[in-house]
C-alpha positions in Angstrom: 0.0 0.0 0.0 3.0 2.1 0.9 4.4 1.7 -2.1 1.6 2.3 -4.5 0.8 5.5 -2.3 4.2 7.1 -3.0 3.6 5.6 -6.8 1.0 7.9 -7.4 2.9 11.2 -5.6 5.7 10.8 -7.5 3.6 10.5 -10.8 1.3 13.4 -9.5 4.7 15.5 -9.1 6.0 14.2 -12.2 2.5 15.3 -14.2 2.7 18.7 -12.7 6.7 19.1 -13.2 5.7 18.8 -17.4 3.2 21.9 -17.4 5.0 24.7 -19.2 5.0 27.9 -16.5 4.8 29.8 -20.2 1.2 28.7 -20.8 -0.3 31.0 -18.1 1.4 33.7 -19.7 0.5 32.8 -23.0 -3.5 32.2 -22.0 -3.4 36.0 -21.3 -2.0 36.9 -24.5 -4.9 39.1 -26.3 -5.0 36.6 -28.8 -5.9 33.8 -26.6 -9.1 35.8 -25.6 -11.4 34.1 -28.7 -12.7 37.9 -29.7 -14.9 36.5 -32.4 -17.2 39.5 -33.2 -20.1 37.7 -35.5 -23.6 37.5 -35.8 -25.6 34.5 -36.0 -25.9 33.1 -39.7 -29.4 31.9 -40.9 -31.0 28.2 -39.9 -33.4 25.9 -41.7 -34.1 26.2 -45.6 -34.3 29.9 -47.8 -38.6 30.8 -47.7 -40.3 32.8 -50.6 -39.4 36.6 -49.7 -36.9 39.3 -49.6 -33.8 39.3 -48.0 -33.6 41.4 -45.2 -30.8 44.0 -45.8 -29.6 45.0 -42.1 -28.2 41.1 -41.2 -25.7 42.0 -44.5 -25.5 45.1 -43.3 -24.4 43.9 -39.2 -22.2 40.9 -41.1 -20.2 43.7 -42.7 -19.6 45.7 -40.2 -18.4 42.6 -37.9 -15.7 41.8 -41.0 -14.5 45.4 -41.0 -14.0 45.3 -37.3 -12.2 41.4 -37.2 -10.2 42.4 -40.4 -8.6 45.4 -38.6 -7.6 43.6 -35.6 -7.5 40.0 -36.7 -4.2 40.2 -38.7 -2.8 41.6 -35.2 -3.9 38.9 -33.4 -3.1 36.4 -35.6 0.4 37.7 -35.5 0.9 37.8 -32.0 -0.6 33.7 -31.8 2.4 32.9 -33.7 5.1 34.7 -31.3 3.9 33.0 -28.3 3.5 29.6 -30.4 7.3 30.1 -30.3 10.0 29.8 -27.5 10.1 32.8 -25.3 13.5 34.3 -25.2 13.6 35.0 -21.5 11.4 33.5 -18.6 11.3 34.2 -14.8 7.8 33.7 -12.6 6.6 37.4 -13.2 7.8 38.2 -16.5 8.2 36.6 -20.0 9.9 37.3 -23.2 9.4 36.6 -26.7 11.4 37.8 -29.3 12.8 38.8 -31.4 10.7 36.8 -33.8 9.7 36.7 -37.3 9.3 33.8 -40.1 10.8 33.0 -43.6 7.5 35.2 -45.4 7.3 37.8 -42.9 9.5 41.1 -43.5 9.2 41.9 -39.9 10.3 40.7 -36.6 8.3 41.6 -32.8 9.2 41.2 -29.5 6.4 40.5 -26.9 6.5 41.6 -23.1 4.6 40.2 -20.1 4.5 41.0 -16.9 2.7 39.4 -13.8 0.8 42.1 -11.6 -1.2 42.1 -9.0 -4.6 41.9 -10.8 -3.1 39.7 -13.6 -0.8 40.5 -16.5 0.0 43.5 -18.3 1.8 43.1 -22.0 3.6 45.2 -25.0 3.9 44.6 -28.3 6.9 46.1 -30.5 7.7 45.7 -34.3 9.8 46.7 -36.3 11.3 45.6 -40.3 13.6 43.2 -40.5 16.6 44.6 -40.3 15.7 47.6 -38.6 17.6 48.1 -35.1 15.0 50.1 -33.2 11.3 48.6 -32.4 8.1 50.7 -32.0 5.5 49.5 -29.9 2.5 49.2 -31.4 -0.3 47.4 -28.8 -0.2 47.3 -25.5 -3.0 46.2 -22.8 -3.9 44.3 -19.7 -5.3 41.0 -18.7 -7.4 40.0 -15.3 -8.0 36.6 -15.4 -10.7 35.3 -13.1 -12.6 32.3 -12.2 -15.9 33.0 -13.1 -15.3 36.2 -15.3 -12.1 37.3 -17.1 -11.8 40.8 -18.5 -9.3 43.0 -19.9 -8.5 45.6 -22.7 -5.4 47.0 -25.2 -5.1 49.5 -27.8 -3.5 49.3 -31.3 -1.7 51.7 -32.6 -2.5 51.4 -36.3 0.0 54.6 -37.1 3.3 53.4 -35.7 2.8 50.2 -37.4 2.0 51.8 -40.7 5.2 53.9 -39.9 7.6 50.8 -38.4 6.8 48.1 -40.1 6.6 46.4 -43.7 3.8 44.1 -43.8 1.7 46.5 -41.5 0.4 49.4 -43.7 -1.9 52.2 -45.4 -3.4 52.1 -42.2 -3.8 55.2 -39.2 -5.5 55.5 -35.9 -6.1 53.8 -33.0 -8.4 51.2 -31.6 -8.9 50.7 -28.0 -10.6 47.0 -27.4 -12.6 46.3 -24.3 -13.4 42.6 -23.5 -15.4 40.4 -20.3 -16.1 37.0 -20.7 -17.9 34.7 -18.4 -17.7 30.9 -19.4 -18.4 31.4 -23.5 -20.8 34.5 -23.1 -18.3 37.4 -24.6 -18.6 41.6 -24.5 -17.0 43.4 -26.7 -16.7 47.0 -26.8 -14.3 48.9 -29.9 -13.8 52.5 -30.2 -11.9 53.3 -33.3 -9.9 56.9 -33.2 -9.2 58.8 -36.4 -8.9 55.8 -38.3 -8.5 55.8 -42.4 -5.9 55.1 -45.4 -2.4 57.0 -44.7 -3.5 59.4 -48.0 -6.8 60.1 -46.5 -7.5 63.9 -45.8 -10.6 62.8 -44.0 -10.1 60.0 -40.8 -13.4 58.8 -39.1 -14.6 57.8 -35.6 -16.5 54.8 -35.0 -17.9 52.6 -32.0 -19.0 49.2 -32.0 -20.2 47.0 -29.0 -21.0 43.1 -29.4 -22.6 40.9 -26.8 -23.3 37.5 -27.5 -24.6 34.5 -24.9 -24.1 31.3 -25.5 -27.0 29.2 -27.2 -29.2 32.5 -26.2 -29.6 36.2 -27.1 -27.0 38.5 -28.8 -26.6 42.6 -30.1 -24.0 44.2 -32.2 -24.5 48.0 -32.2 -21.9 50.6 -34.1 -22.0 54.0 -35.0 -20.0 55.2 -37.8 -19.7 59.4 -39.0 -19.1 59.5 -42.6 -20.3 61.4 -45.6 -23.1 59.3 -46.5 -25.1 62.1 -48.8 -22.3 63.6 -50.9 -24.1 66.8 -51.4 -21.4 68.7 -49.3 -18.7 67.6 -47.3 -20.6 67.3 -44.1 -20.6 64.0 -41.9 -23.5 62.3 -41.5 -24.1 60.0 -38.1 -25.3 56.2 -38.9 -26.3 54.4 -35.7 -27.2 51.2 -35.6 -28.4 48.1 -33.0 -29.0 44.4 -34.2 -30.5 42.3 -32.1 -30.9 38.6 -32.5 -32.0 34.7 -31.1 -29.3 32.1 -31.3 -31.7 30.5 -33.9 -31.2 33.6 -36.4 -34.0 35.6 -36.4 -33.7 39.3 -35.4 -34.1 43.0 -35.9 -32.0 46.1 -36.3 -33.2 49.6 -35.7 -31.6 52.3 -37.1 -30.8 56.3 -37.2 -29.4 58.5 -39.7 -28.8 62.3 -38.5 -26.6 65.2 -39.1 -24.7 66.1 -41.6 -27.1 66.8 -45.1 -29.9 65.7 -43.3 -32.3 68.2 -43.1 -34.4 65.9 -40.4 -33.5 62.8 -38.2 -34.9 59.5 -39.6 -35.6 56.1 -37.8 -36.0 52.9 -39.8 -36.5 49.1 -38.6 -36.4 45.8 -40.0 -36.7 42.3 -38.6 -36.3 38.7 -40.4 -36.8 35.5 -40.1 -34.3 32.8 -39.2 -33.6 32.6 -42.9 -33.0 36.0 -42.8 -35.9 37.1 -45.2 -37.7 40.4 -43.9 -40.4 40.0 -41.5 -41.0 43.6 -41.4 -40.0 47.2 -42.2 -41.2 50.7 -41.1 -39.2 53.8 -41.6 -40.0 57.4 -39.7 -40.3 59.6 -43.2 -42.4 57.1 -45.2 -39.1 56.5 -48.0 -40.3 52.9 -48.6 -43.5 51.2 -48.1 -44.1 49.8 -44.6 -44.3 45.2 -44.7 -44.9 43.3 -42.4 -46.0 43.3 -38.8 -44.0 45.0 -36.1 -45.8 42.6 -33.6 -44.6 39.9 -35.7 -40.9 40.6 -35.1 -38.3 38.6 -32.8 -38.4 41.6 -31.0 -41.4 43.7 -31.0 -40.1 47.2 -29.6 -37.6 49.6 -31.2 -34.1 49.6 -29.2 -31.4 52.6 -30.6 -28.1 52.3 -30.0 -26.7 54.8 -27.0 -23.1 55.0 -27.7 
């Protein structure tokens, strides 16, 4: 009995002796976080009808917000896929690293604090002996809810690096999660092409549960009517069921506008409209607002 007893402890020290001290560090990375801002696709077979516009509308505006962090993200996976450089219990350090394709190299620093882990990102081309840092952010891990946030610096890598341009501005990245239920909240700052004489603001917030309820709301200023230069305001709040169905209401104001307008639309979980009722009567009203997934107006407050 003895000896199967001191058997076991010395393959229960042995199992624990093999976990890498590195993967605590590298669960806090930002892209270990699973940011995945999407809504939910359609279910069951296409029905006779129109396709609502605003779920095309909500899918596009998810892609523009992925695309301009994803390729980040994506980068830093693959620097703390690799062997850190340096490693002590409050601090780890990757870099500098690149790959055969890639025409620039990073370095990645994380820290242990009292709350959790802070990090900085740096870049720089190959080559080149001076890195810029271009993200930098904080992690709070936590049993039941994790949380944190970082900002990219979409200027000094359009100014640092190779691979990494056209781009300028910022975007600041909030994030909770509890178990697989995510909130996202993403302000971008003066953000446009480097050649651009005009940069825009924009806000987007995502919430999703699992197997339940979920809302992507954004507001974007841009010169929507060309008649002059002015910016109009665009804000807009989907709402849908894990099964698909949904409805987005919407309000256009400023800029050429003579008046605010309101407009709503819901679908189906094929995503054909349900309903649509606008405030100054531009298209014919279908549908039932009772009828809808949701069946009161909620605008967007950011």
């Amino acid at each position: 009995m003895k000896t199967r007893i001191l058997i076991s402890a010395v393959l229960v020290l042995a199992l624990g002796a093999c976990d890498d001290p590195v993967d605590e560090f590298r669960d806090a990375a930002p892209s270990a976080q699973g940011i995945d801002v999407k809504m939910r696709g359609a279910k069951g077979q296409a029905l006779v009808g129109d396709p609502a516009l605003m779920p095309g509308v909500t899918a596009l505006a998810t892609f523009v917000v992925n695309g301009r962090v994803a390729l980040t993200l994506g980068t830093i996976a693959a620097v703390v896929a690799s062997k850190p450089a340096r490693v002590s219990p409050n601090e780890v350090v990757w870099g500098p690293v690149t790959r055969p394709l890639w025409r620039d190299e990073f370095m990645l620093t994380m820290t242990r604090t009292a709350n959790g882990f802070e990090y900085v990102v740096q870049g720089r081309k190959k080559g080149n002996a001076t890195f810029a840092t271009f993200l930098t952010g904080v992690h709070r891990p936590g049993l039941a809810q994790a949380s944190g946030e970082y900002t990219v610096d979409f200027t000094a890598m359009e100014q640092n690096m190779a691979d990494f341009h056209d781009t300028v501005g910022t975007a600041l990245v909030r994030y909770t999660r509890t178990g697989l239920d995510v909130t996202v909240d993403i302000a971008f700052q003066q953000v446009g092409n480097v050649n651009d004489t005009v940069r825009l603001d924009s806000r987007y917030a995502f919430s999703q549960v699992e197997r339940g309820e979920g809302s992507f709301e954004f507001v974007v200023d841009s010169n929507y009517d060309p008649k002059s230069a002015a910016l109009e305001r665009l804000t807009v709040k989907s709402r849908w069921h894990w099964d698909g169905e949904g409805r987005a209401d919407v309000i256009g104001s400023g800029g050429d506008l003579s008046a605010a307008f309101r407009f709503s639309e819901c679908w189906d979980n094929v995503l054909n409209r349900s309903y649509y009722g606008d405030t100054l009567g531009l298209f014919p009203t279908e549908g039932s607002e009772s009828a809808c997934a949701y069946a009161e107006a909620s605008y967007s407050r950011l």
